[in-house]
C-alpha positions as CSV (number, residue, x, y, z in Angstrom):
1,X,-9.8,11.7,-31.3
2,X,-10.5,8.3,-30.6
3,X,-13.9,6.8,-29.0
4,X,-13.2,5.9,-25.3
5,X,-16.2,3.9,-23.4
6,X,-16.9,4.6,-20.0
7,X,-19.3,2.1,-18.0
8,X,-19.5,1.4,-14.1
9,X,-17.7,-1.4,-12.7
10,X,-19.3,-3.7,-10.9
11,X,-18.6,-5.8,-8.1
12,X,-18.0,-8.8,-10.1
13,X,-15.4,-6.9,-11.7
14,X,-13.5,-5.6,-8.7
15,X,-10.7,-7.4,-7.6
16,X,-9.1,-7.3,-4.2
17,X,-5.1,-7.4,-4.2
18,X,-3.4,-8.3,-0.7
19,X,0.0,-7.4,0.1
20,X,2.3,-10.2,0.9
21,X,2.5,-11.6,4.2
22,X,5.9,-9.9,5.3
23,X,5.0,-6.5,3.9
24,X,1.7,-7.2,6.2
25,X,4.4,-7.9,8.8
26,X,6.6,-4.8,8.4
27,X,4.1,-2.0,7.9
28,X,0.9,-3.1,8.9
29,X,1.7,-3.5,12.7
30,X,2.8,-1.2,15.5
31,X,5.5,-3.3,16.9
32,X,7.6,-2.4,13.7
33,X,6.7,1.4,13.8
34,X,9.6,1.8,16.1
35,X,12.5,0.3,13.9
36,X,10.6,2.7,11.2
37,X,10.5,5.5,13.7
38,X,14.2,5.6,13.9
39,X,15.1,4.8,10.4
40,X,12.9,7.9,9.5
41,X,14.4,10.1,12.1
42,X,18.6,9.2,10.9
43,X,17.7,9.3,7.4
44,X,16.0,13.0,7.5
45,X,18.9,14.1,9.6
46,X,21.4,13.2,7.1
């Protein structure tokens, strides 16, 4: 078996990764959810 160390990170050692600005754009607002709304609904129906 080998030896694994566990230790607590801490915050120094967390790192924050942001999406890019169009994914932001596309999923992170509500006036996209309708495009998404209807690309959900024909693509379940098929």
């Amino acid at each position: 078996m080998s030896n694994l160390q566990i230790r607590k990170a801490s915050r120094q050692d967390v790192k924050s990764i942001q999406d890019p600005p169009i994914t932001q754009a596309l999923f992170g607002t509500v006036r996209w959810a309708w495009v998404w709304l209807i690309l959900r609904l024909y693509v379940g129906y098929e």
